[in-house]
RODO-2510 file (C-alpha; in nm, 4 decimals, decimal comma):
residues 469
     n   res          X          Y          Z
     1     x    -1,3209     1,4517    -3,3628
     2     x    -1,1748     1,4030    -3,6885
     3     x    -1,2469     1,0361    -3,9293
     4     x    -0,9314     1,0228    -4,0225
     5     x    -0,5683     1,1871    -4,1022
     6     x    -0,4516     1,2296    -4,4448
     7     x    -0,0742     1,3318    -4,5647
     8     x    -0,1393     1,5273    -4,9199
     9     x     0,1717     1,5547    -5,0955
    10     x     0,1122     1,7896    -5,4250
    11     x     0,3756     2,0724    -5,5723
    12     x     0,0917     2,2316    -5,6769
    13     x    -0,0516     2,4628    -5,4543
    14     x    -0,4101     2,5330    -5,6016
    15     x    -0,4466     2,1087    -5,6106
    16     x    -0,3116     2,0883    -5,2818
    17     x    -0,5465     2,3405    -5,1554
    18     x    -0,8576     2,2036    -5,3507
    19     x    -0,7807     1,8549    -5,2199
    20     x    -0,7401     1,9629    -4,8973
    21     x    -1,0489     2,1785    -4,8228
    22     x    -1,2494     1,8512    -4,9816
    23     x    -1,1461     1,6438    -4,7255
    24     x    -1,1443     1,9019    -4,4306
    25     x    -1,5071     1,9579    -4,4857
    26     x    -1,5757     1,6014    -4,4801
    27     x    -1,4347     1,5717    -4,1219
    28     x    -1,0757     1,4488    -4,2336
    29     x    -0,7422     1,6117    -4,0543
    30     x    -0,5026     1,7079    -4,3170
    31     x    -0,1475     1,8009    -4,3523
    32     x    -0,0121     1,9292    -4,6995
    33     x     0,3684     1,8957    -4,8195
    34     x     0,5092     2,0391    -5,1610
    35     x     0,7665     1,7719    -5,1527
    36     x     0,7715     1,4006    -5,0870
    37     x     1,1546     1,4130    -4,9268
    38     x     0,9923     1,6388    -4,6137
    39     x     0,6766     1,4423    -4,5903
    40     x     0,8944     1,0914    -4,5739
    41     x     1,1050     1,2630    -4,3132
    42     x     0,8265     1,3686    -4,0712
    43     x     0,6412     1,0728    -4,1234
    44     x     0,9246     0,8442    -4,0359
    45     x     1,0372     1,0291    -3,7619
    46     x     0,6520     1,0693    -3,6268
    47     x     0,6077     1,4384    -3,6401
    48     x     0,2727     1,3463    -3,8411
    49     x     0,0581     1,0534    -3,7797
    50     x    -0,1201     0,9751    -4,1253
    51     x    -0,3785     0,7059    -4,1782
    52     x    -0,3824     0,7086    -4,5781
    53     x    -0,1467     0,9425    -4,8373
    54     x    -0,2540     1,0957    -5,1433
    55     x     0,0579     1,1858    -5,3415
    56     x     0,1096     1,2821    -5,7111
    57     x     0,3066     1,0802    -5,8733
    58     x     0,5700     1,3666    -6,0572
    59     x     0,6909     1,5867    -5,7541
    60     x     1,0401     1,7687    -5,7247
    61     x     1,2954     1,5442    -5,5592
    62     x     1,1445     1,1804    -5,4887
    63     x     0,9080     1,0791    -5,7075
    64     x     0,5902     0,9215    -5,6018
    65     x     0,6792     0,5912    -5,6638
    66     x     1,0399     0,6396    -5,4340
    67     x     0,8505     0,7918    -5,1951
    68     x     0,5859     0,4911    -5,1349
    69     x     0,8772     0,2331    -5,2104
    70     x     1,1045     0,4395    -4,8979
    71     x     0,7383     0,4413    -4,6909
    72     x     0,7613     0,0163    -4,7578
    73     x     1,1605    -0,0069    -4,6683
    74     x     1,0564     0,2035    -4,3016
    75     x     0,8383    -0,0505    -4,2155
    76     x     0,4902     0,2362    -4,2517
    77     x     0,2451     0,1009    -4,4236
    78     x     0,0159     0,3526    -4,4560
    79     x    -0,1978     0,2738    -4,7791
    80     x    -0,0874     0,5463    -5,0968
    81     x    -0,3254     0,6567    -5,3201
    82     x    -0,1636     0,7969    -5,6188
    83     x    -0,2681     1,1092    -5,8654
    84     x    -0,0743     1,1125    -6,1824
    85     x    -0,1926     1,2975    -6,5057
    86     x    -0,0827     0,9981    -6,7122
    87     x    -0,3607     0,7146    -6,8365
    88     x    -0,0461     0,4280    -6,9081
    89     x    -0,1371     0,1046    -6,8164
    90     x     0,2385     0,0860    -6,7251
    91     x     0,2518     0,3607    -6,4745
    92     x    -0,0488     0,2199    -6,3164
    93     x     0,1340    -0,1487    -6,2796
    94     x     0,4616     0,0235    -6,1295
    95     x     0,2995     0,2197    -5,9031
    96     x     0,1107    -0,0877    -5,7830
    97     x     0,4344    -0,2797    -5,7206
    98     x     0,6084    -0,0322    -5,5630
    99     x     0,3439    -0,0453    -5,2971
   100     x     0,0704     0,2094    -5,3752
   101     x    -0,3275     0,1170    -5,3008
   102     x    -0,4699     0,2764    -5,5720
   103     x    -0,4232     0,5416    -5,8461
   104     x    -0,5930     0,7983    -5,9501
   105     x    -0,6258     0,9992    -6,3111
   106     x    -0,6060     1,3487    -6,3206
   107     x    -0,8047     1,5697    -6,4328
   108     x    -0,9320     1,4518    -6,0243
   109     x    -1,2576     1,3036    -6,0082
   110     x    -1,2989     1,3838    -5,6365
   111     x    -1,6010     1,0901    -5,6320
   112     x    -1,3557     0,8849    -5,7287
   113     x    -1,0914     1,0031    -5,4584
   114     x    -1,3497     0,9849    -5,2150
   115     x    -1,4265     0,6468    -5,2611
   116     x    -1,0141     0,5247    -5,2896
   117     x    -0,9424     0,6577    -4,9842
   118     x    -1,2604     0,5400    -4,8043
   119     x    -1,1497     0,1659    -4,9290
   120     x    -0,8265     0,2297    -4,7771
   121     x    -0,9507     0,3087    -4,4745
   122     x    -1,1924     0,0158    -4,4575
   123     x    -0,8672    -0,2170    -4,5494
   124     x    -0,6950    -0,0918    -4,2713
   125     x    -0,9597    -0,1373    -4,0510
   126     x    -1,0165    -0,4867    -4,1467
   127     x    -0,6222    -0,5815    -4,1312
   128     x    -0,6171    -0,4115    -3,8117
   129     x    -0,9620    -0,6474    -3,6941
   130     x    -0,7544    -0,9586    -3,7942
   131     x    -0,4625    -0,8804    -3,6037
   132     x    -0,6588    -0,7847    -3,2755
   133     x    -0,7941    -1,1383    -3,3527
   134     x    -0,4755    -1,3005    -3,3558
   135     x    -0,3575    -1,0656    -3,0807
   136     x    -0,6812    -1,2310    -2,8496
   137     x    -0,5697    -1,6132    -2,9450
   138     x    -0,2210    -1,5429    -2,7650
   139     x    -0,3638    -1,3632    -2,4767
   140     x    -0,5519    -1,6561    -2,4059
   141     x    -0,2412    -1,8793    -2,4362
   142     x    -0,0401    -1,6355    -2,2330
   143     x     0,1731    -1,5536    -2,5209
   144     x     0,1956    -1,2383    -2,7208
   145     x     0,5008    -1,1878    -2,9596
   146     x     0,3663    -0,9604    -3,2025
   147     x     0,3008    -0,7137    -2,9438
   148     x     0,6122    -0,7303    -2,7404
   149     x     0,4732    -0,9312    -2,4448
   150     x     0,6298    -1,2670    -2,3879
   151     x     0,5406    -1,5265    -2,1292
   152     x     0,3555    -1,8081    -1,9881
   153     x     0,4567    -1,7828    -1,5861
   154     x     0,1538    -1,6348    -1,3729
   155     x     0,2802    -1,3221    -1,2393
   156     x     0,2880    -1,1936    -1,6443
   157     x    -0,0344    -1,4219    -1,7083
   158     x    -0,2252    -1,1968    -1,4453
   159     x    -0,0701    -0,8630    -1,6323
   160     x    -0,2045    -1,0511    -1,9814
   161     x    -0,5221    -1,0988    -1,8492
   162     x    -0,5673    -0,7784    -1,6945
   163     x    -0,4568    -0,5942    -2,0809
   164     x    -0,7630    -0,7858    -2,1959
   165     x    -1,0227    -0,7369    -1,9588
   166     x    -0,9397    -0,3312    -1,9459
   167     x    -0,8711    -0,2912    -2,3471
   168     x    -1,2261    -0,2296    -2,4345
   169     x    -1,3338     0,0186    -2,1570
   170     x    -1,1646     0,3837    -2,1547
   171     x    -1,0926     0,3877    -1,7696
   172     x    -0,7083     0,5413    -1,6936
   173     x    -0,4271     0,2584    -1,6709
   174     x    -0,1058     0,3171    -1,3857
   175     x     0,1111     0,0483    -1,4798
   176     x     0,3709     0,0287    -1,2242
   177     x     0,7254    -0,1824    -1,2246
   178     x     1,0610    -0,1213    -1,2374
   179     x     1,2966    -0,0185    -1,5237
   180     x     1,2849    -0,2445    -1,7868
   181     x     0,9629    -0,4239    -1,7224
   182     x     0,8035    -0,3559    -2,0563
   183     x     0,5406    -0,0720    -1,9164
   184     x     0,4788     0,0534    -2,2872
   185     x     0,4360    -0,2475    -2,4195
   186     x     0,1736    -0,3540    -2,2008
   187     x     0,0119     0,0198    -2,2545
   188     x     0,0902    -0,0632    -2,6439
   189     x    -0,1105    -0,4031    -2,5765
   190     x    -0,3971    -0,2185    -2,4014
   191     x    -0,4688     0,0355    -2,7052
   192     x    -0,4387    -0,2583    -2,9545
   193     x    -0,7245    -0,4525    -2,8305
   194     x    -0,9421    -0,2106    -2,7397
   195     x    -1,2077    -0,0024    -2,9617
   196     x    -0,9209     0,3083    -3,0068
   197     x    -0,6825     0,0378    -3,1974
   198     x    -0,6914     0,1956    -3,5132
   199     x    -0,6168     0,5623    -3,3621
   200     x    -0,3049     0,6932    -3,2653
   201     x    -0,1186     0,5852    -2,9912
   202     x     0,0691     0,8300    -2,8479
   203     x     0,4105     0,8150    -2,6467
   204     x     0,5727     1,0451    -2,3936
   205     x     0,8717     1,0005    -2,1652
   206     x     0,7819     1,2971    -1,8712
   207     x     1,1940     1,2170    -1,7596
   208     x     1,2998     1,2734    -2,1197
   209     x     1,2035     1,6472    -2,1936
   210     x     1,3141     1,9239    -2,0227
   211     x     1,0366     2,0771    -1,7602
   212     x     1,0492     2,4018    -1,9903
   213     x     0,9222     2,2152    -2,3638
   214     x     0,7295     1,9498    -2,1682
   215     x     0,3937     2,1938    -2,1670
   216     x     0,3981     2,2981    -2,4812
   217     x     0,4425     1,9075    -2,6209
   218     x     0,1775     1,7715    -2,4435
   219     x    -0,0759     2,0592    -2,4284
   220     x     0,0152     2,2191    -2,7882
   221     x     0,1111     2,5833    -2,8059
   222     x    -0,0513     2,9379    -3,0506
   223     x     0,2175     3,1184    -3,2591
   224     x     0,4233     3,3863    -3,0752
   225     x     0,3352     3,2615    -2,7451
   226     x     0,6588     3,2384    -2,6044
   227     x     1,0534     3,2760    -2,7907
   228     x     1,0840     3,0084    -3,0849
   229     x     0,7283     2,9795    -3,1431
   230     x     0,7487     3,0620    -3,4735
   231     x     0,4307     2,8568    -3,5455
   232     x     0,1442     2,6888    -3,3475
   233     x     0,1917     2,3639    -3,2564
   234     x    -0,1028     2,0740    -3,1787
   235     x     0,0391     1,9116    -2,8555
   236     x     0,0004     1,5617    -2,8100
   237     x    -0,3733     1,4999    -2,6314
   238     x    -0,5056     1,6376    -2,9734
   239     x    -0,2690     1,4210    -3,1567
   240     x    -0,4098     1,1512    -2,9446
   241     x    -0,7385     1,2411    -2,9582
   242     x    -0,9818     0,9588    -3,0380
   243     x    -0,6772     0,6953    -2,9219
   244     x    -0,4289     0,6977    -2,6523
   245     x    -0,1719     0,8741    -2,4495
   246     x     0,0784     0,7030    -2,2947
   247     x     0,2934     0,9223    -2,0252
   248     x     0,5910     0,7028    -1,9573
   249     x     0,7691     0,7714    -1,5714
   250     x     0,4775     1,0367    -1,4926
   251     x     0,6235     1,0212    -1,1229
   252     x     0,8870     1,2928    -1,2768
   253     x     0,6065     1,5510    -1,3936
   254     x     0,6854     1,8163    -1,2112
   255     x     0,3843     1,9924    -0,9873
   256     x     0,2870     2,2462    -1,1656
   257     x     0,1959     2,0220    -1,4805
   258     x     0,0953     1,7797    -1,2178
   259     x    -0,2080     2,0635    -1,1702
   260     x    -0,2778     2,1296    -1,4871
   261     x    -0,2818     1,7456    -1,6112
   262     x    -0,5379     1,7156    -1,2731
   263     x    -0,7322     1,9665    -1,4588
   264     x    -0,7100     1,7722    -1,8059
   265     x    -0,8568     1,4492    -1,6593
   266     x    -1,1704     1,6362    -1,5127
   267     x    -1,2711     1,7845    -1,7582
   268     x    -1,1384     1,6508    -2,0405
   269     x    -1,0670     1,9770    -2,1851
   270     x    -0,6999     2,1705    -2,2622
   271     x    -0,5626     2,4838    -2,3348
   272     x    -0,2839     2,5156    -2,5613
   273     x     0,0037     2,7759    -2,4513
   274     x    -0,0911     3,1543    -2,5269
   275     x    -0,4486     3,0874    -2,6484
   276     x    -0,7455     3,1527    -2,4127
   277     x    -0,9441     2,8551    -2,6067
   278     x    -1,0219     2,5550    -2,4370
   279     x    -1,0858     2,2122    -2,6741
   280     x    -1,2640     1,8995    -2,6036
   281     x    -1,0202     1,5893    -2,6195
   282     x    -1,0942     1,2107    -2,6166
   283     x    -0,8193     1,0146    -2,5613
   284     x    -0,7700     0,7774    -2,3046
   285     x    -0,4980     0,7866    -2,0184
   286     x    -0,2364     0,5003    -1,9910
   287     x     0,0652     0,6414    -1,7634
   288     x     0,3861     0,4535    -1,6106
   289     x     0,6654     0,4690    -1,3703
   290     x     0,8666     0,2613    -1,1849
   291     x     0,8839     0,4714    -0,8544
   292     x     0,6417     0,4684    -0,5674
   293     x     0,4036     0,6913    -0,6138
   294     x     0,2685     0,6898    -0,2512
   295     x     0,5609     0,7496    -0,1310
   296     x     0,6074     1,0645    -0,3852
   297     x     0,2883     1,1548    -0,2490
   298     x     0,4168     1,1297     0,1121
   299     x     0,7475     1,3331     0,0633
   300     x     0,5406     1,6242    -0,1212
   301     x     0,6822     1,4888    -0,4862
   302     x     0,3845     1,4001    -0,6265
   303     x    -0,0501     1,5046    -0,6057
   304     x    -0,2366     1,2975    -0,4010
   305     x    -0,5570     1,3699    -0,6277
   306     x    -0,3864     1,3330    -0,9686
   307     x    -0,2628     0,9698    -0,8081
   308     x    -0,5677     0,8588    -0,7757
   309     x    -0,7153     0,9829    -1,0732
   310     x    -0,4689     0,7696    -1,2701
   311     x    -0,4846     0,4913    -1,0527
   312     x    -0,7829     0,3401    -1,1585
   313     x    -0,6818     0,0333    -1,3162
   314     x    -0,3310    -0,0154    -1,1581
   315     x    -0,1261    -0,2813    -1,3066
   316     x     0,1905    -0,3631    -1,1537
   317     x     0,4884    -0,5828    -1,3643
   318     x     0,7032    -0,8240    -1,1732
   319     x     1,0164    -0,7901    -1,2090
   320     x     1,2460    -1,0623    -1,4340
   321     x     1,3918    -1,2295    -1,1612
   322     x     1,0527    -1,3183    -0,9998
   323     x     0,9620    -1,4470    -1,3276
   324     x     1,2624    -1,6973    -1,3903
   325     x     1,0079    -1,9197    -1,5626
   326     x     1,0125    -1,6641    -1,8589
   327     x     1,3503    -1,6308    -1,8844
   328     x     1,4523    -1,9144    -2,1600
   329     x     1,1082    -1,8149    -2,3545
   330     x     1,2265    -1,4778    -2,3616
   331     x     1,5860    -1,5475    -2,4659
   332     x     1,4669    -1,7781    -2,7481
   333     x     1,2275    -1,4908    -2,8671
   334     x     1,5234    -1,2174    -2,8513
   335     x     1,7721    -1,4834    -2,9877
   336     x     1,5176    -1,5665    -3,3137
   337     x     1,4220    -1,1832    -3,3851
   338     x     1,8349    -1,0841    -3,3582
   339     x     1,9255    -1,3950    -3,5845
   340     x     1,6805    -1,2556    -3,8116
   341     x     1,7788    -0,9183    -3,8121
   342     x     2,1476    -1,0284    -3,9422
   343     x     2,2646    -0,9144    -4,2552
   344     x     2,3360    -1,2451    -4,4057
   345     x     2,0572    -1,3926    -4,3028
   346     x     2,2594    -1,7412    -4,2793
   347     x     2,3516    -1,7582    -3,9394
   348     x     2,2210    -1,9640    -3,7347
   349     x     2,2313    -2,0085    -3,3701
   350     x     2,1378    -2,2013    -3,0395
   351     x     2,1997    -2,1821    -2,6829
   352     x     2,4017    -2,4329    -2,5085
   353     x     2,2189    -2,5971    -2,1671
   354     x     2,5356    -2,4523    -1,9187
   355     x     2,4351    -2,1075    -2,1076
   356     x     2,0601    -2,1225    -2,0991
   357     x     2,1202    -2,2036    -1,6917
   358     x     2,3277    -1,9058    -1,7013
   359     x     2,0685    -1,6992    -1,8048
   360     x     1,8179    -1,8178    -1,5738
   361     x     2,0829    -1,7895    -1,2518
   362     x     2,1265    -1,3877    -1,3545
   363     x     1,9552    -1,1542    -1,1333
   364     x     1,8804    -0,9210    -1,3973
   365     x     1,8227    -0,5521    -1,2037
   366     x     1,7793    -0,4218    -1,5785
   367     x     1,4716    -0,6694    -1,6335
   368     x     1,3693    -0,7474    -1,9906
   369     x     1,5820    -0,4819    -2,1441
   370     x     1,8752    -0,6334    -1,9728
   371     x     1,7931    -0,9604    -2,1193
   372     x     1,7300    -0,8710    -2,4745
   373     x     2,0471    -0,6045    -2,4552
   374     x     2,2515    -0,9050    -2,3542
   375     x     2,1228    -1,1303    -2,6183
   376     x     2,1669    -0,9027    -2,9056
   377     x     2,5186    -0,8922    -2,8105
   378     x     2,5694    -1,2624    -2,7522
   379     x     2,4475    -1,3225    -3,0942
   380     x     2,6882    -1,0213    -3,2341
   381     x     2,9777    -1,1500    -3,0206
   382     x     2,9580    -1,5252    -3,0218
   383     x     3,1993    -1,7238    -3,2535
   384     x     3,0263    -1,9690    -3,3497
   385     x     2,6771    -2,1524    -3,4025
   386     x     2,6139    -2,2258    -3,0460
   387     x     2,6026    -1,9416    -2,7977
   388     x     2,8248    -2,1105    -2,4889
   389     x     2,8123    -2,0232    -2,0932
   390     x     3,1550    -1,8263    -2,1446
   391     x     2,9721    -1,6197    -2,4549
   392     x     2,6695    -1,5096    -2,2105
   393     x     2,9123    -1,4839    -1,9026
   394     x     3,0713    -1,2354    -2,0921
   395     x     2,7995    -0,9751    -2,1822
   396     x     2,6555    -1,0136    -1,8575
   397     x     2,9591    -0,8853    -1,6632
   398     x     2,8676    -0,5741    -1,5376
   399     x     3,1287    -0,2543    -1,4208
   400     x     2,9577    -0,2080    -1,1021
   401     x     2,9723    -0,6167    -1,0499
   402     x     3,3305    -0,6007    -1,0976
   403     x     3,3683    -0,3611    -0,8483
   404     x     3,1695    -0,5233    -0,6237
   405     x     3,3345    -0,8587    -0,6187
   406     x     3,6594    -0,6618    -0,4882
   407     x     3,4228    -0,5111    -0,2409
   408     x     3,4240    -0,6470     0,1007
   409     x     3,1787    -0,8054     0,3455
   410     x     3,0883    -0,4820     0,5237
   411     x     2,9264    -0,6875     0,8263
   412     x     3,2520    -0,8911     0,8736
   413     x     3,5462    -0,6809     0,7603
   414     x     3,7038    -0,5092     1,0208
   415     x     3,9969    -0,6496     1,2384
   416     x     4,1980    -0,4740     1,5191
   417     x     4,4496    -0,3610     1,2244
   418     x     4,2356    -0,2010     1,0017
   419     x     4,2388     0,1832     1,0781
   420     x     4,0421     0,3590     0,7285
   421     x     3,9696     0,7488     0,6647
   422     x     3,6717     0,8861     0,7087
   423     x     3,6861     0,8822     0,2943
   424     x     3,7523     0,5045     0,2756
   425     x     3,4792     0,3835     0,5192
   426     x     3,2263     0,5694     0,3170
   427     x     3,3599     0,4665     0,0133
   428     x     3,3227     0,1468     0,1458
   429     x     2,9905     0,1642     0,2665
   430     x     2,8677     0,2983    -0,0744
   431     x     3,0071    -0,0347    -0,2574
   432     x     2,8510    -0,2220     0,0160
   433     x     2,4990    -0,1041    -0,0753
   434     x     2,5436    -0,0820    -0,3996
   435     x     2,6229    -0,4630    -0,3981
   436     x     2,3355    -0,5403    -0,1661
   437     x     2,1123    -0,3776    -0,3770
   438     x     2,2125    -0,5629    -0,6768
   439     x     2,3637    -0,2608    -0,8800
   440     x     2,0673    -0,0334    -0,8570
   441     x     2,2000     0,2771    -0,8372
   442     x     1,8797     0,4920    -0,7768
   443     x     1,7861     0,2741    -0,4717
   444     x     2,1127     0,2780    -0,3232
   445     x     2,0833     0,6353    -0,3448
   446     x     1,7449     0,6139    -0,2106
   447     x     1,9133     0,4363     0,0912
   448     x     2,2124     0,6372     0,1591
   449     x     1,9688     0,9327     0,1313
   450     x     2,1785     1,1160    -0,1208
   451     x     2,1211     1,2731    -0,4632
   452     x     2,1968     1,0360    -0,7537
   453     x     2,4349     1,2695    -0,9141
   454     x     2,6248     1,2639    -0,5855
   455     x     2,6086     0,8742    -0,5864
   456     x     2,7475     0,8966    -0,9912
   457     x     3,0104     1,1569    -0,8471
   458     x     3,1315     0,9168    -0,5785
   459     x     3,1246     0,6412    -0,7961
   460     x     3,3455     0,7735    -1,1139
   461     x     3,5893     0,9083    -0,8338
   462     x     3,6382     0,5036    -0,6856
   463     x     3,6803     0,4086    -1,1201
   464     x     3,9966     0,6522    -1,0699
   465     x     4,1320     0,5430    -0,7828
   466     x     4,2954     0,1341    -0,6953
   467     x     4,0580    -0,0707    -0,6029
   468     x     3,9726    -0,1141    -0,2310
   469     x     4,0371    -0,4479    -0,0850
***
């Protein structure tokens, strides 16, 4: 297990490689760039975790102090501890401002280094102490903004307190609920309070990547092993090693990683792809989906011994329209962080009372998400200061909803006149449980025991056709 992980950005090779093997043997995880531009890029787009950067300050392309001044603007703030061959007071100052934590002179002084990026570390630590502080006060006042969870009703006050009691053990997390919930931020929640907070947190969506890359992302793969694998590759349990893993919709692994994640979680071990090496990991297990795993289980989809080796600690979300009395606290969170975010920075804005009962009347089958998607626009869309009924109205109308108020009663419909193809009635039918089920399409699927590509199929083919009466 490695203290910490350090980005060393040097066009030097023989510095880069001196620095490097200093901090390697001292139980530090490195990764070494010849240019700022590629290190910024990877960084941002979090191919490399780093915990502290040691860059030289005169490097082709950005310069040291663009590179820590672009690592501000992104929002990382990953303390910079800058090497520049120059004693000026001046340099020092700008480098300062800019944003870096410390400089040092070269020739290097590797004492010196040492003991910069140690005080880094320890600064991180303690910012990271005061905002797992903060982080407790709102727990305990069923309120956390700064980590994505919102509300004071008590089906999200039991998912609060459950977050806290479970943060400082290492036991696997299922947290269950449907779309839109807010499952990673509660398993974002659950690493930030616990003893792992100032590790990596690691995301992965199983739906997202194809069932081909999927083993080699999360399990790492040896150079050659298979076509494109021009170079190894550490898969994301070592990444997380230390912290957390986070496997978003896990009820879509497919069975054979189903297996050989069974296999992970007993003996906390893995194998990368094309190496016969096993290697010890330590990162804890938070997974999520929103379908029924038991029922996965019962139709052959999913392991019954991998489900309960995640299920632990379950945690299950209600959905937004059993919470109604986080609704408005929601929309006035979403409404102040979009108001924020304009360009201006002038505009301000306010809900009417005919749109804030708007709001809480919705049904809101896409949960949070739905809510703060529907916000963003309001406050994009609306005309003025105050947000009216006809402004949310608006950017809550739906396609399917449309369709569905020109849908029919399906239990009361049919007179002695009506005589429908076979096509029609189904068509029919579809709408009918498409409406009942509020506009979920996977469910209606579910229902109508068809594939959801055949439901998507039937559905664009109504969107070209007139609407049925």
């Amino acid at each position: 297990m490695f203290k910490a992980r350090i980005v060393i950005i040097d066009d030097d090779q023989d510095i880069q490689m001196v620095i490097k093997g200093f901090f390697s043997s001292r139980g530090y995880l490195t990764y070494c760039y010849s240019d700022a531009q590629h290190a910024l890029s990877d960084i941002t787009e979090g191919k490399v975790s780093c915990d502290v950067v040691i860059s030289d300050l005169i490097i082709p392309g950005i310069s040291g102090i663009e590179f820590t001044t672009k690592m501000k603007q992104a929002g990382i703030h990953a303390p910079i501890v800058m090497i520049t061959a120059t004693k000026k007071i001046e340099v020092a100052v700008e480098a300062i401002r800019a944003g870096a934590y410390d400089f040092v002179v070269k020739p290097i002084n590797f004492s010196q280094l040492l003991l910069s990026v140690e005080r880094a570390l320890q600064l991180v630590e303690v910012k990271e102490e005061m905002q797992t502080l903060k982080t407790a006060v709102q727990l305990q006042e069923g309120l956390i903004s700064e980590n994505g969870i919102v509300g004071r009703g008590p089906g999200i006050k039991k998912v609060i307190d459950l977050a806290r009691r479970v943060a400082a053990f290492s036991s696997n997390v299922l947290i269950t609920g449907e779309s839109g919930t807010g499952k990673e931020i509660v398993a974002k929640a659950i690493h930030n309070l616990g003893p792992r907070r100032n590790k990596a947190f690691v995301a992965i969506n199983c739906s997202a990547i194809p069932e081909n890359l999927l083993e080699s992302e999360i399990f790492g793969h040896a150079k050659g092993s298979f076509t494109g694998a021009v170079d190894k590759k550490i898969g994301l349990f070592e990444e997380a090693d230390g912290g957390t893993i986070f496997l978003d919709e896990i009820g879509d692994l497919a069975l054979p990683l189903q297996a050989k994640l069974l296999r992970v979680l007993q003996d906390k071990k893995i194998k990368r792809i094309g190496e016969n090496q096993y290697r010890t990991i330590n990162a804890r297990i938070i997974s999520a989906t929103h379908k029924n795993l038991r029922q996965e289980i019962t139709e052959g989809r999913f392991r019954e011994d991998l489900f309960f080796r995640l299920n632990v600690i379950p945690i299950w979300i209600p959905p937004l329209r059993q919470r109604k009395e986080d609704i408005l606290l929601l929309a006035e969170y979403f409404l102040k962080k979009y108001v924020s975010l304009n360009e201006t920075g002038e505009v301000k804005k306010t809900f009417s009372k005919e749109a804030l009962q708007t709001l809480i009347n919705s049904s809101w089958p896409g949960n949070v998400r739905e809510l703060e998607n529907a916000i963003e626009r309001a406050v994009v869309l609306s005309r003025s200061e105050v947000i009216t009924a006809t402004d949310v109205e608006t950017v809550l109308e739906r396609p399917e909803e449309s369709k569905l108020k020109s849908s029919f009663d399906f239990d009361n419909s049919f007179t002695s006149q009506d005589v429908l193809s076979v096509d029609e009635l189904v068509n029919k039918y579809i709408l009918y449980v498409l409406r009942r089920n509020q506009g979920l399409k996977e469910k209606t699927a579910k229902e109508l025991q068809i594939d959801r590509k055949t439901l998507y199929r039937k559905l664009k083919e109504m969107d070209s056709r007139p609407h049925l009466n």
